[in-house]
N, C-alpha and C positions, 0 to 999 in steps of 0.2 A: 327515702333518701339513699339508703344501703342498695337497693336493688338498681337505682340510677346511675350509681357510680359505679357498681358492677356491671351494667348493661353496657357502661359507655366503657371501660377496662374489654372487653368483651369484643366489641366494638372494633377499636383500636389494634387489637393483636390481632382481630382479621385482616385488616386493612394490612396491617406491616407482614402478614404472613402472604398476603396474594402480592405486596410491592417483592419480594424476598424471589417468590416463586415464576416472576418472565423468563421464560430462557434465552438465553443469547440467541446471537445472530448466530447460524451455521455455517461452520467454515467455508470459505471458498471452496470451489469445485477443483481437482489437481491437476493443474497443466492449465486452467483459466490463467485471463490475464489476472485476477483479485489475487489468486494463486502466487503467482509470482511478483505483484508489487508491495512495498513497504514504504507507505505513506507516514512519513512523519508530521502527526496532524491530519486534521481535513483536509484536501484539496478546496477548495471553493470552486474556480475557475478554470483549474486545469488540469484534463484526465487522457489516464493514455487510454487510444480507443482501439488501435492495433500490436499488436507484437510477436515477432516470429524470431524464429531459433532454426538454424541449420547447423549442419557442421559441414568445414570446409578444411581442406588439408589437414584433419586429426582436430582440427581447435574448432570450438562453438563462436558459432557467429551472428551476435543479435540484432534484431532492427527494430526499433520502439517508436511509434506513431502518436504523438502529442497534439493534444486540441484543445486553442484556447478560447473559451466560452463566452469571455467577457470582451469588449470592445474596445478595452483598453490592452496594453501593452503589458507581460506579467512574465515576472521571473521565477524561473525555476534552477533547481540544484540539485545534480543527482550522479547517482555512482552507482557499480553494480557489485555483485558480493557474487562469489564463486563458488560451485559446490560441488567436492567429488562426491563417488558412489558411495560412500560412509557417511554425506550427511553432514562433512567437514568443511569448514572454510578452507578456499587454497589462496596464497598468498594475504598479504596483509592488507589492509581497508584501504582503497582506492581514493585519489583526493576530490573533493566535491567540482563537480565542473559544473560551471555556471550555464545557464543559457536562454534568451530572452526571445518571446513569441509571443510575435503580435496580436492586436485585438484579432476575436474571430479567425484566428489563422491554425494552420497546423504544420509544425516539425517532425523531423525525421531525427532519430542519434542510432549509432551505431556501434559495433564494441564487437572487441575481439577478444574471446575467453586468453588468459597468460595460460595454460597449460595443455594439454593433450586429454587430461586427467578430470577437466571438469564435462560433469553429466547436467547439473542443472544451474539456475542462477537465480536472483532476484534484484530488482532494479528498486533501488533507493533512492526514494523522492522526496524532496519538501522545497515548500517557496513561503516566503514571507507574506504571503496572502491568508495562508494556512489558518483554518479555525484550530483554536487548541483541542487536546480530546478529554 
């Protein structure tokens, strides 16, 4: 009975040591698009499949390619966060703008970095579709 209960003690702390030991997922690649989005939540139905960055008179200027998967009509919400070469937020958090894409369909947004000073960005996303995480 002592050796069962230790077998199964045993047992168990394998089990919780291989659950303990998966490694994460690997970070996005840098300059992908995973890279630079911040999904709050799962998307379910709708993913950006494009995004480009230039600069244009000194300011960054983004273009974000939206696609919605589902058949139905789905709302999305989203802002961009700015980032000088230190890594810093510039300016303060942008207000959430709404915008709605149809079943099967795909949008376009666009955005004008506010300063001369931003090198990179990231595009903040969530919709009430959204799996929790």
């Amino acid at each position: 009975m002592k050796i069962l209960h230790t077998a199964a003690l045993i047992g168990l702390a394998m089990a919780v040591t291989a659950c303990s030991t998966t490694k994460p997922p690997a970070p996005p690649r840098p300059g992908s698009i995973p890279a630079q989005i911040e999904e709050l939540g799962q998307m379910e139905y709708l993913q950006v499949i494009d995004l480009k960055a230039t600069k244009h008179n000194q300011l960054m200027v983004v273009q974000a390619e939206l696609y919605n998967a589902s058949s139905e009509n789905q709302q999305l919400f989203y802002r961009f966060k700015w980032i000088d070469a230190n890594g810093f937020t510039i300016g303060s958090d942008e207000p959430w703008k709404p915008l709605g894409i149809y079943g099967l369909q795909r949008q376009t947004i666009n955005a004008v970095a506010p300063s001369p000073q931003v090198v990179d960005f990231r595009l903040v996303v969530q919709s009430p579709e959204n799996n929790g995480q």
